[in-house]
C-alpha positions as CSV (number, residue, x, y, z in Angstrom):
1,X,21.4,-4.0,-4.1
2,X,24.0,-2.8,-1.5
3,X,21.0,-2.1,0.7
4,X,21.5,-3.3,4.4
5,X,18.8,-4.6,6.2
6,X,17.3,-3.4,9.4
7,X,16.9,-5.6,12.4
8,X,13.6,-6.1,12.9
9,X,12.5,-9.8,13.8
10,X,9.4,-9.3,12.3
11,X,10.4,-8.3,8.8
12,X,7.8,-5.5,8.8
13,X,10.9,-2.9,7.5
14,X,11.9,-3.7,4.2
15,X,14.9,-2.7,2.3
16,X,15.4,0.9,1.6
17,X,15.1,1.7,-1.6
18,X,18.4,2.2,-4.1
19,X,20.0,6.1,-3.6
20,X,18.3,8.2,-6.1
21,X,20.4,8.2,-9.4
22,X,22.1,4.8,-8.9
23,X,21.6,2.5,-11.7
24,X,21.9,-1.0,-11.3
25,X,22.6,-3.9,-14.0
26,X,20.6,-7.1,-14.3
27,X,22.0,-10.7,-14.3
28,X,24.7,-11.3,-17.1
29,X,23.3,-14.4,-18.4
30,X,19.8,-12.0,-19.4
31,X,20.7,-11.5,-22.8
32,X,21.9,-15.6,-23.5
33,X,18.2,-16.7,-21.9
34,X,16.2,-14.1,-23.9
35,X,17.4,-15.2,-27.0
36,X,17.3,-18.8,-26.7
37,X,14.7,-18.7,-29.2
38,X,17.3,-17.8,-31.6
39,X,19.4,-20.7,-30.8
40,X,16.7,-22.7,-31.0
41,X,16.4,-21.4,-34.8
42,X,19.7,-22.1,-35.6
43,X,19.7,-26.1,-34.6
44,X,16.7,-26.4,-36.2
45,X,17.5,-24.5,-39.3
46,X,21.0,-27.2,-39.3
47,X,19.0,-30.2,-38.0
48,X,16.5,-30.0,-41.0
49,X,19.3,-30.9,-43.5
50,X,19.5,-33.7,-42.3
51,X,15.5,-34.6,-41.3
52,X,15.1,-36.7,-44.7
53,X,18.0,-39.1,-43.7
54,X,16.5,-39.3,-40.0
55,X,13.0,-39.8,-41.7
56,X,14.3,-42.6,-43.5
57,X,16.1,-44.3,-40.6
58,X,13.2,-43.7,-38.5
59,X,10.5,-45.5,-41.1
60,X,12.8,-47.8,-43.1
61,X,15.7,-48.9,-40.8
62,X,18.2,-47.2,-43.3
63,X,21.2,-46.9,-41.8
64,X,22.0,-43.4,-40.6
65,X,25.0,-41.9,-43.1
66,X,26.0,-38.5,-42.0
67,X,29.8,-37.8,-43.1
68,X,30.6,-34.8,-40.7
69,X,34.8,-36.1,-40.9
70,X,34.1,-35.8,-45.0
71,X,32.3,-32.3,-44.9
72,X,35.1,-30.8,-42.6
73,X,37.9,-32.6,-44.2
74,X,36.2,-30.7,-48.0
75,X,36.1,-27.6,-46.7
76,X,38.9,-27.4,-44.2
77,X,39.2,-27.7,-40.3
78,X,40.7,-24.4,-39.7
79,X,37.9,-22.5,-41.9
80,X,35.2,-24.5,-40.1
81,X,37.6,-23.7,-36.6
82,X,37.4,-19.9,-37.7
83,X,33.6,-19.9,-38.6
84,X,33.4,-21.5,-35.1
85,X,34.9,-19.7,-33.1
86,X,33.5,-16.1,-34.6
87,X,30.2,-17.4,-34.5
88,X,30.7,-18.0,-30.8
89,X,32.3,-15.1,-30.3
90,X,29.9,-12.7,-32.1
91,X,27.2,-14.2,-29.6
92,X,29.1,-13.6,-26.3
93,X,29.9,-9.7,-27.8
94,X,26.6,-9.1,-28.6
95,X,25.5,-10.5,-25.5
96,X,28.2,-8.6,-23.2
97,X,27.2,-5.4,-24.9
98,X,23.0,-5.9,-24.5
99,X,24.1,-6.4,-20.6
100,X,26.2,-3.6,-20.5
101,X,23.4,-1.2,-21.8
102,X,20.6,-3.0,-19.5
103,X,20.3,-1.2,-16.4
104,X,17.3,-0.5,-13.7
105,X,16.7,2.1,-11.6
106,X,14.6,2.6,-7.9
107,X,13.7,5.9,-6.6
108,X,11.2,6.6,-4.0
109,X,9.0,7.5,-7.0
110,X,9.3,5.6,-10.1
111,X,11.4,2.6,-11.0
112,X,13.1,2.3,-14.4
113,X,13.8,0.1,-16.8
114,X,16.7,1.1,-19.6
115,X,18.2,-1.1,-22.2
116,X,19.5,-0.4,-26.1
117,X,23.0,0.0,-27.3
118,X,22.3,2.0,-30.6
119,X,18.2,2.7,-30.5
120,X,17.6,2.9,-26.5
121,X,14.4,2.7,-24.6
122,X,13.8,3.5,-21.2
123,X,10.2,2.4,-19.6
124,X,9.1,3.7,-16.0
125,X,5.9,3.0,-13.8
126,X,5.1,4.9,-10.6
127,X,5.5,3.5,-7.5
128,X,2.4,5.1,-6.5
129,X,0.5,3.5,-9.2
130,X,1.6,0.1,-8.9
131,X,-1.3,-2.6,-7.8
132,X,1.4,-5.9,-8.1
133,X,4.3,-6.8,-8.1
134,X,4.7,-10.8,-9.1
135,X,7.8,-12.9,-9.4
136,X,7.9,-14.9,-12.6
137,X,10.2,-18.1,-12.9
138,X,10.0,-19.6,-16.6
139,X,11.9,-22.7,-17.6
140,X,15.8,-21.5,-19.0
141,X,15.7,-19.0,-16.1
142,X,14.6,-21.5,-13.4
143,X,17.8,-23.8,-14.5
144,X,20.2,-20.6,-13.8
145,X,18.7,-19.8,-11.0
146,X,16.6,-16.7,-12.2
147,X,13.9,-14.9,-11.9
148,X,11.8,-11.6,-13.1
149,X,9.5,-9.1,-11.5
150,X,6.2,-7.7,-13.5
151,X,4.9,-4.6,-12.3
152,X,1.0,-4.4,-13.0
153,X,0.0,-0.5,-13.0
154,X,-3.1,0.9,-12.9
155,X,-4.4,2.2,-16.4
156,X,-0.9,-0.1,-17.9
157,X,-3.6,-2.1,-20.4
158,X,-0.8,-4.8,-19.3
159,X,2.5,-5.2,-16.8
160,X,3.8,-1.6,-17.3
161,X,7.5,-3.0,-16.8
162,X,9.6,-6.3,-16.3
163,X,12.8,-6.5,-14.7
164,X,14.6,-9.3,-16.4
165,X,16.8,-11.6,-15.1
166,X,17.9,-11.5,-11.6
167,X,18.9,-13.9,-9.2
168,X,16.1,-15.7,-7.4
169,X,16.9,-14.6,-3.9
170,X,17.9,-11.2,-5.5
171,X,14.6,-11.0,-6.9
172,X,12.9,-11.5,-3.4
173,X,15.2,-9.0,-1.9
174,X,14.2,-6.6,-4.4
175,X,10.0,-7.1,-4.4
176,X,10.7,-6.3,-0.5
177,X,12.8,-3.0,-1.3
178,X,10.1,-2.0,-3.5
179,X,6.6,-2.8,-1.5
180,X,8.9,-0.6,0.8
181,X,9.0,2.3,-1.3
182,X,5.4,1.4,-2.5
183,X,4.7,2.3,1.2
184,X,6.5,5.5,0.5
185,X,5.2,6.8,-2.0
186,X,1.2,5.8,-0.4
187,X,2.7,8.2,2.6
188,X,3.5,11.1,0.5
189,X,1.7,11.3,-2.6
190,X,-2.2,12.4,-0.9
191,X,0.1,15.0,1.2
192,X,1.2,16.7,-2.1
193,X,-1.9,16.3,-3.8
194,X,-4.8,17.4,-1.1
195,X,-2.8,18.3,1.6
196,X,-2.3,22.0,2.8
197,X,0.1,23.6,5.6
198,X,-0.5,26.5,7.9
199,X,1.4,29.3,8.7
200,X,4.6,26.9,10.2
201,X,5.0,24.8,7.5
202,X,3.4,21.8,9.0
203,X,0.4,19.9,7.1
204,X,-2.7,21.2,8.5
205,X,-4.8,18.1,8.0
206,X,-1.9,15.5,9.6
207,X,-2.7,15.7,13.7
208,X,-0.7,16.7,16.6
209,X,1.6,13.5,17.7
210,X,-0.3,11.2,19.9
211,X,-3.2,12.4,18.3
212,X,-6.1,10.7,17.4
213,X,-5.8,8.0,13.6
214,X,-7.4,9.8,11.2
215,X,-10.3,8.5,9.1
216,X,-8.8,6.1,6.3
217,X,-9.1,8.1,3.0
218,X,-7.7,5.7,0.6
219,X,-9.9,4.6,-2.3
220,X,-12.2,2.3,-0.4
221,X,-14.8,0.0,-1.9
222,X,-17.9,1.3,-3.7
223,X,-21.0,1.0,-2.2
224,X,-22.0,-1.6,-3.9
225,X,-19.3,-3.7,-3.3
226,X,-20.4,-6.6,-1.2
227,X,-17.2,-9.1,-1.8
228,X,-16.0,-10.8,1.5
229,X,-12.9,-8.7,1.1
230,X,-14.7,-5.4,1.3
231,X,-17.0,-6.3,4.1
232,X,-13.4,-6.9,6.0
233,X,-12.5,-4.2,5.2
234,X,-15.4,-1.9,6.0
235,X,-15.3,-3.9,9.6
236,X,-11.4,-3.0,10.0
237,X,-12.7,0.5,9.7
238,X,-15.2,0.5,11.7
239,X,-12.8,-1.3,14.8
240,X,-10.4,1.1,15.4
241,X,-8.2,-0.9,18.1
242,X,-8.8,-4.0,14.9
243,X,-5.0,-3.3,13.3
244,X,-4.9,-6.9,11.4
245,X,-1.6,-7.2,12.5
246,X,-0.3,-3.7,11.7
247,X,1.7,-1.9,14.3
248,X,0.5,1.0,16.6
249,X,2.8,3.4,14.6
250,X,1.6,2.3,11.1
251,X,-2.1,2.3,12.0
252,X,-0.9,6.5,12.1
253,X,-0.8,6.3,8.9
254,X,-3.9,6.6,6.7
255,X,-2.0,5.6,3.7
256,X,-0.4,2.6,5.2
257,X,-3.3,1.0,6.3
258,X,-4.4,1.7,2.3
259,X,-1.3,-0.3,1.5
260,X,-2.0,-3.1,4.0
261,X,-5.8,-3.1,2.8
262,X,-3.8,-3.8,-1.1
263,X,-1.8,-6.7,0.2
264,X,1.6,-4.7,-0.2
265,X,2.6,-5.1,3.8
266,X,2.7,-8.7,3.4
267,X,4.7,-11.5,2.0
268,X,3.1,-13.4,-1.2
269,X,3.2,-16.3,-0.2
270,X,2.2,-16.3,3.4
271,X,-1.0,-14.8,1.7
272,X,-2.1,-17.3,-0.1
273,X,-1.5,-19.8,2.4
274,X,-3.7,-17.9,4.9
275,X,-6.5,-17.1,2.2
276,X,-6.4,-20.0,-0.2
277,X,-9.7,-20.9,-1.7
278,X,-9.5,-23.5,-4.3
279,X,-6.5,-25.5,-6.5
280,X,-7.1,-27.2,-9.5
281,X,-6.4,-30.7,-9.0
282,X,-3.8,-33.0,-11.2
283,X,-6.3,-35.7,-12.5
284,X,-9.0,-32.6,-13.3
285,X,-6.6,-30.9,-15.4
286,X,-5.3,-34.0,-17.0
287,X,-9.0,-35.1,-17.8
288,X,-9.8,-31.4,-19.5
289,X,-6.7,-31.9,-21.9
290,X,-7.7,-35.8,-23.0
291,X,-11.4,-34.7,-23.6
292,X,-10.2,-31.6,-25.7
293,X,-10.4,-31.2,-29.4
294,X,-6.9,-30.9,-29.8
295,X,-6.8,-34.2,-28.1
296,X,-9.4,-35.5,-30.8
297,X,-7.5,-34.0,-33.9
298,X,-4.2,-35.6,-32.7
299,X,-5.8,-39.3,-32.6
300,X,-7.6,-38.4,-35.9
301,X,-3.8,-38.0,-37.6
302,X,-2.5,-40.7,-35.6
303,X,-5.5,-43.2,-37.0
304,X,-4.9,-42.0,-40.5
305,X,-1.4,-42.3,-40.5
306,X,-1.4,-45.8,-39.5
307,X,-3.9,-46.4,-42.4
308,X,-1.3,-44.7,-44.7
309,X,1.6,-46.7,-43.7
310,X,-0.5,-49.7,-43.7
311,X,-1.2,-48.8,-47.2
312,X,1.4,-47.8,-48.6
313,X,4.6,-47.2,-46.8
314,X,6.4,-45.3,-48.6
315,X,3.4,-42.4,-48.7
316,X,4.8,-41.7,-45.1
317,X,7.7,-40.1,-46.7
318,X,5.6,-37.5,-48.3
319,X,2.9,-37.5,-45.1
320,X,5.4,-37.3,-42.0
321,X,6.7,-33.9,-43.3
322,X,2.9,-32.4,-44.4
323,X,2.2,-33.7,-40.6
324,X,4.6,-31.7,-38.7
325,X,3.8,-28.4,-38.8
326,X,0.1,-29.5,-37.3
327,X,1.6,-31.7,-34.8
328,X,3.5,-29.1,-33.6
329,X,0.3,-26.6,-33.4
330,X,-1.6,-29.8,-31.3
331,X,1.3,-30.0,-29.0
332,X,1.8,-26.5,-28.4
333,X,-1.7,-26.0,-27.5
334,X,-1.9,-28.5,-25.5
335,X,1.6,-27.7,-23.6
336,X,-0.2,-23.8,-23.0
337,X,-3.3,-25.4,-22.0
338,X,-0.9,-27.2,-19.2
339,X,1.2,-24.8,-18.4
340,X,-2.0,-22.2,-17.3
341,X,-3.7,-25.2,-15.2
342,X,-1.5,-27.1,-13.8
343,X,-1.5,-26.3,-10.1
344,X,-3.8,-23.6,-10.6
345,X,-4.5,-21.7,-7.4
346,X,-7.3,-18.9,-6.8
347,X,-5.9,-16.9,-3.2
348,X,-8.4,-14.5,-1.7
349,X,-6.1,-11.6,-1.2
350,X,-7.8,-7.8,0.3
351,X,-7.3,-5.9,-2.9
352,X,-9.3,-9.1,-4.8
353,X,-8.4,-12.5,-6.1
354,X,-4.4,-14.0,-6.6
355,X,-3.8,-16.8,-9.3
356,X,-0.9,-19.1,-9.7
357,X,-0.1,-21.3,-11.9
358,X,2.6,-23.3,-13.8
359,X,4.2,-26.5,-14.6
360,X,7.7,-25.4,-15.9
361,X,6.9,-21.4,-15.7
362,X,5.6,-20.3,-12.5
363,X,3.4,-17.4,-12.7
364,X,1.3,-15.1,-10.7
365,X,-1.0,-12.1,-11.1
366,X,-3.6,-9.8,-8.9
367,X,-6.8,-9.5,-10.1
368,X,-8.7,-6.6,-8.1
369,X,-12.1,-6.9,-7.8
370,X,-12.8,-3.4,-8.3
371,X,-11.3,-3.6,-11.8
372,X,-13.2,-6.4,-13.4
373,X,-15.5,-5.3,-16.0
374,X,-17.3,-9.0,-17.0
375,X,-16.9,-12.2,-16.7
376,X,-17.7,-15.5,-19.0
377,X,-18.4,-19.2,-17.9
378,X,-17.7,-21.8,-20.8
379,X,-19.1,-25.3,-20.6
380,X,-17.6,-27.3,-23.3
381,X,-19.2,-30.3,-24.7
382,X,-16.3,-32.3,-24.1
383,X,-16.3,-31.7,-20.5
384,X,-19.8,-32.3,-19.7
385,X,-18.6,-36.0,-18.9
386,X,-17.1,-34.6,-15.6
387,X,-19.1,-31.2,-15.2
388,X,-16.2,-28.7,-16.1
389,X,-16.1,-25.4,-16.6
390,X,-13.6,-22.6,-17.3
391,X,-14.3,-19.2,-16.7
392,X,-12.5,-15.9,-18.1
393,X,-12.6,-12.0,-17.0
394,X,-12.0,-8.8,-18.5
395,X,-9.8,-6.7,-15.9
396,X,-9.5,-2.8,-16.4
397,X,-5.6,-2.4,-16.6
398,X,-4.8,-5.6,-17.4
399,X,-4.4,-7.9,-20.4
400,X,-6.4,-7.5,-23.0
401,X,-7.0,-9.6,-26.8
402,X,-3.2,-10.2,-26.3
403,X,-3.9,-12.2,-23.1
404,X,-6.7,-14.6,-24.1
405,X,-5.4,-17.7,-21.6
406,X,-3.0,-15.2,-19.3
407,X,-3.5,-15.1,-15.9
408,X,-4.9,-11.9,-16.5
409,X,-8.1,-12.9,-17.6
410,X,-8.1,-16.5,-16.8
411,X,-9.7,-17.4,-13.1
412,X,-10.7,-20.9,-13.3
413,X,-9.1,-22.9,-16.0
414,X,-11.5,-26.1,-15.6
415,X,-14.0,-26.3,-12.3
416,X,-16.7,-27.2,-10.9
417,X,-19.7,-25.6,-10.5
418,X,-19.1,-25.1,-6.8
419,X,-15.3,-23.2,-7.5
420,X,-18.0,-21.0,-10.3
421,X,-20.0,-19.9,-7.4
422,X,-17.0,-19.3,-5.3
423,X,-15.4,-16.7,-8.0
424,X,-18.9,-15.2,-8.7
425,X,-18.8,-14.5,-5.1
426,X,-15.5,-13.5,-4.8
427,X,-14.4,-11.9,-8.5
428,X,-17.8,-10.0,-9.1
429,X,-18.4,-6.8,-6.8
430,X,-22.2,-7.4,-6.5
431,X,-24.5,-7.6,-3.4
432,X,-25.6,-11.1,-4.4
433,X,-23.4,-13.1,-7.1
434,X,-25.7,-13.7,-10.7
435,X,-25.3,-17.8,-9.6
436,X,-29.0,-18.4,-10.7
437,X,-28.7,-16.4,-13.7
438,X,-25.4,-18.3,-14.8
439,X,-27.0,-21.8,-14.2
440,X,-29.7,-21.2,-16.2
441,X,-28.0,-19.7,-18.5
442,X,-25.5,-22.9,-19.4
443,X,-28.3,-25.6,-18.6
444,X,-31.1,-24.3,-19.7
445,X,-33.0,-23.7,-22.9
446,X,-35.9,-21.4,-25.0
447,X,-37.0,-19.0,-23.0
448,X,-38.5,-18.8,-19.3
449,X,-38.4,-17.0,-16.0
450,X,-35.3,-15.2,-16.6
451,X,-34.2,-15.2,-20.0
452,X,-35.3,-14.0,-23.6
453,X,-34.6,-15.7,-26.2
454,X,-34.3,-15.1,-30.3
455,X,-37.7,-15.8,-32.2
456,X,-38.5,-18.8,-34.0
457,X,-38.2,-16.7,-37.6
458,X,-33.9,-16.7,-36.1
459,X,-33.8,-20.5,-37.2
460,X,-32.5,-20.2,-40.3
461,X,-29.8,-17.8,-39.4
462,X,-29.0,-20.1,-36.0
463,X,-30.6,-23.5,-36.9
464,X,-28.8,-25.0,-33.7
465,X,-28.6,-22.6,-31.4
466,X,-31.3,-19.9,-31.5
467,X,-33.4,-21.5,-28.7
468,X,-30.3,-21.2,-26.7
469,X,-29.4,-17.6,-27.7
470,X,-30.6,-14.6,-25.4
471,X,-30.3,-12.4,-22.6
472,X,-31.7,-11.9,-19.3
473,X,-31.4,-8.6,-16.8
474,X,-32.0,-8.0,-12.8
475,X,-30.6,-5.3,-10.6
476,X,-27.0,-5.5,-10.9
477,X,-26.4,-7.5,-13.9
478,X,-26.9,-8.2,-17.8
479,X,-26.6,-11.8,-18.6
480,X,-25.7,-13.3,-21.7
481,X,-26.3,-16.7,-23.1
482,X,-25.1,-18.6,-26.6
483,X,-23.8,-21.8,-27.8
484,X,-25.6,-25.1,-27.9
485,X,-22.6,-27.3,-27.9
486,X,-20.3,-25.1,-26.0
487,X,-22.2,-23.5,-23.9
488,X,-21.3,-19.9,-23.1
489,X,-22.8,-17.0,-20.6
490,X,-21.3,-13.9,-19.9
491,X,-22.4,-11.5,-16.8
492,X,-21.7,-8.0,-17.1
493,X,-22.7,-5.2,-14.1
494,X,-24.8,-2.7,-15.1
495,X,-22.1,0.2,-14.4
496,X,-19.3,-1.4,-16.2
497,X,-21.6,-1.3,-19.1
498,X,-20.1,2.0,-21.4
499,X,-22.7,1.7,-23.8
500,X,-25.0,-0.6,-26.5
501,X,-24.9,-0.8,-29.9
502,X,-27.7,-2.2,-32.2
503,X,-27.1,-4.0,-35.7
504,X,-28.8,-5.1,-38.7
505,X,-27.6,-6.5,-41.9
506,X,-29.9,-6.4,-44.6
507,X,-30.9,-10.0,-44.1
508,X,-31.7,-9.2,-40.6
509,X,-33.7,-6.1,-41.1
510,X,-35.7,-8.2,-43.7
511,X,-36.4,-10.9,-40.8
512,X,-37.0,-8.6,-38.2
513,X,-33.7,-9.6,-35.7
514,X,-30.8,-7.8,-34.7
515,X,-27.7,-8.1,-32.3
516,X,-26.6,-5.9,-29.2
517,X,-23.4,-5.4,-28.3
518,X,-22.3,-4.3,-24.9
519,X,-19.4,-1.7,-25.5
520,X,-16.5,-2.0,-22.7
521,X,-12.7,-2.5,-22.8
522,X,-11.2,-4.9,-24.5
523,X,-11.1,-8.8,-23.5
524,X,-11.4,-12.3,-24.0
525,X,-15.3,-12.1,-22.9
526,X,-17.7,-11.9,-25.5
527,X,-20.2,-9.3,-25.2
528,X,-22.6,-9.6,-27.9
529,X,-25.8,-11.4,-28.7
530,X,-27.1,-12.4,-32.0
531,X,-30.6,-12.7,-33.7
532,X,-32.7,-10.9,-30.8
533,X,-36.2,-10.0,-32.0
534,X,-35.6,-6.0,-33.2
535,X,-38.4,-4.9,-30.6
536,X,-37.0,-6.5,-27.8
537,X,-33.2,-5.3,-28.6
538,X,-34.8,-1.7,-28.6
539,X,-36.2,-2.6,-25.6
540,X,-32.7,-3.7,-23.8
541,X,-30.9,-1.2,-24.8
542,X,-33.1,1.6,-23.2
543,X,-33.5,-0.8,-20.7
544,X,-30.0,-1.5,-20.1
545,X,-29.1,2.4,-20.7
546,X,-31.5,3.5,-17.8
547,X,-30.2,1.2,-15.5
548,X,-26.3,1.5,-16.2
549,X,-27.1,5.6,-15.7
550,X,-29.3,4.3,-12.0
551,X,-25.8,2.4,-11.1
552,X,-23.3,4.9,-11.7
553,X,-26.1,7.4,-10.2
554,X,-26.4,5.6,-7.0
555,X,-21.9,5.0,-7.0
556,X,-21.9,8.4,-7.2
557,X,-24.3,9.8,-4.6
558,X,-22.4,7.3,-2.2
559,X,-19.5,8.2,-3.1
560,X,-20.0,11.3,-1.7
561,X,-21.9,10.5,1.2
562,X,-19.0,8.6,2.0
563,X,-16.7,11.5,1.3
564,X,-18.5,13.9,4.0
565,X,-19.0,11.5,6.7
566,X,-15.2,11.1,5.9
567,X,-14.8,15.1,6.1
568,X,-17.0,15.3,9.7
């Protein structure tokens, strides 16, 4: 970055940010890994010529005839040479001039992103708005030597921007320069927003040097956030002389002390080293993808091809090719199913919850616990050999229906029960985590002490799952429950809740049921319930209404409490 470092043994001063104005160009090998897809293309599109003949040598024992000396000698070598040649050529042009055009930017403010030759885009995210920064290594990048950095912004429904390709230790150096002007712009931007100056010039509300700290006016947790991570933090505040490892001159600092709070002071991985709470071991992982129905489907075609071909032999010519396409759906559902578990690691980090994860693609992503808006445990049939469980989350910010399995919404790709009650402890900002409500919820079944369930007139809407379909509601939660085989329940607070819906078909107005849904953000968590008794949905949604108004009420008044103690 032409940056120079500081020397500071501790590595608490990061890179300055890039001058304002000075754009910088990524790796030169970017455009070549992007579009390996498309090279991909092209050997397959040429390969598949000659798949019949491979087929056949494969199943038969034909000998492989491929006259590549005849085809060139037909058409010519110096027309194949030329075709050659400006094929390769066109390629490293096109290439050359995407990396020409493909430039960031860093500013004490925003950092940009700028690419395009003829239609250009240019994407930005504020530095004051950034909750993440993650480096990302994926396969053809980790054999140059290359890496990425995803920005996660608040209200960015996804990562906001991606700086891709640079070197790995470049990559490194540059998360460093940014947390750094992260730590900038948490210094400057409640100054110009709240903050007023007196008759000198000098910020009224900022004290004399040597001066008392002033009261930490970063957005704290809510009042009912009981997570471990916000009674830390509520006992930093209340120890003064308790830093955390902060210096005397950055505990000044209201806003830097925010940033330490959000895990932007430290390094990554010395953070989840210090905080780890659980990884997903090898054989566990292994075990969920043999007892999986993709697993099942693929011995099904494997059983019934050996039946063809002990048959009829030659039927294999006609079934190999029909096979194919779902062999490769099996196997690439399975390889995504690995690649998001395989040394799966859940970090207990102070803004919330860090996840890693990846065989051939490492990945990582900060899930604040502030931001999640539900949360679903799955117990598949399969995996009720070994007690597994996978559980998902909706995250405000974050992800979204494009990001079913992304490590955006996935927290625990297959558990125990014991790592479920960790993340309900940890993921959920409630006083006491729903574990009770959850357990019933995937073992048990009709109804009882906590849940409702749908009438016995549901049956012949749900013949296998209406005694399993219902809800259930205390203080802080509304609970969820479906699924007879794979068993489902999803918690959502009561003040995520934005509001319920009630429906009837026809057939269900005639039989007296009708489904609520639970309106919020978009996610991979299912928030609906089917073939409730019509009186009792009435019932939970005023029910459910009155007490997601009580929440927010109760946030609110605290909020403000909080706000003049803060002001006194």
């Amino acid at each position: 970055m032409g940056a120079a470092r500081t020397n500071d043994p501790a590595g608490t001063n990061a890179v300055r940010p890039s001058p304002e104005g000075q754009w910088l160009r990524v790796h030169p090998l970017t455009p070549y890994v992007r579009s390996w897809l498309l090279i991909v293309a092209l050997v397959w599109g040429v390969g598949n010529i000659f798949l019949d003949d491979v087929l056949a040598a494969v199943v038969y024992g034909d000998p492989l005839d491929v006259d590549f000396a005849g085809t060139i000698q037909l058409v010519g070598i110096g027309l194949v040479a030329a075709v050659l040649c400006g094929v390769v050529g066109l390629v490293i042009g096109l290439g050359v001039l995407s990396w020409w055009f493909t430039r960031y930017q860093i500013t004490s403010e925003h950092v940009r992103f700028r690419n395009g030759a003829i239609f250009r885009t240019q994407r930005q995210a504020r530095l004051d708005r950034v909750q993440g920064i993650d480096i990302e290594r994926k396969l053809l990048p980790r054999i140059f030597g290359l890496a990425s950095l995803k920005f996660d912004v608040a209200d960015g429904g996804s990562s906001a921007l991606e700086l891709s390709y640079l070197r790995r230790d470049k990559a490194r150096e540059l998360r460093h320069q940014l947390l750094s002007a992260v730590r900038e712009a948490s210094r400057s931007a409640p100054a110009t927003q709240v903050g007023s100056r007196d008759g000198h010039g000098y910020d009224a509300a900022r004290p004399a040097f040597g001066g008392p700290a002033p009261q930490v006016d970063a957005p704290a947790p809510a009042p009912w956030d009981h997570s471990p991570q916000a009674r830390q933090y509520r006992a930093q505040c209340a120890d003064p002389h308790d830093n955390r490892g902060v210096s005397a001159a950055e505990e000044r600092s209201r806003e830097v002390r925010a940033a330490a709070r959000l895990g932007l002071l430290s390094d990554q991985d010395d953070q989840d080293q210090q905080r780890r709470v659980f990884t997903v071991p090898t054989s566990r992982v292994l075990l969920s993808l043999l007892l999986s129905w993709s697993t099942v489907s693929a011995v099904f075609f494997a059983v019934v091809a050996v039946v063809v071909w002990q048959w009829n032999p030659e039927a294999l010519r006609v079934l190999i090719p029909s096979y194919l396409p779902v062999v490769v759906m099996i196997v690439s559902g399975l390889y995504n199913r690995l690649e998001s578990s395989w040394g799966f690691t859940l970090s207990q980090v102070q803004v919330g919850v860090r996840v890693r994860s990846g065989l051939l693609n490492e990945r990582s992503s900060t899930i604040p616990v502030g931001r999640v808006q539900a949360l679903q445990v799955c117990k598949p049939v399969l995996w009720r050999v070994f007690d597994g469980h996978r559980v998902k989350v909706i995250t405000a910010g974050k992800g979204g229906l494009d990001d079913l399995e992304g490590l955006h919404s996935l927290v625990l790709p297959v558990g125990t029960p014991e790592n479920v009650a960790d993340i309900l402890e940890l993921v959920l900002p409630l006083a006491e985590p729903p574990t009770e409500l959850v357990r019933d919820g995937l073992n048990g079944i009709d109804g009882g002490a906590n849940y409702i369930t749908s009438p016995r007139r549901a049956r012949w809407l749900d013949p296998l799952t209406w005694r399993r379909t219902g809800f259930a509601m205390d203080d802080a939660v509304l609970s969820l429950r479906w699924g007879r085989l794979n068993r489902n329940v999803s918690v959502i607070p009561h003040h995520k809740t934005q509001s319920l819906g009630l429906q009837q078909g026809p057939i269900e107005r005639r039989m007296r049921i009708a489904s609520i849904h639970a309106h919020m953000i978009a996610g991979p968590v299912t928030t609906v319930v089917h073939h409730l008794d019509a009186q009792q949905a009435r019932d939970l949604m005023v029910r459910q209404t009155d007490a997601a108004r009580a929440a927010r009420e109760r946030t609110n008044q605290d909020n403000a409490q909080r706000s003049r103690e803060e002001i006194q």
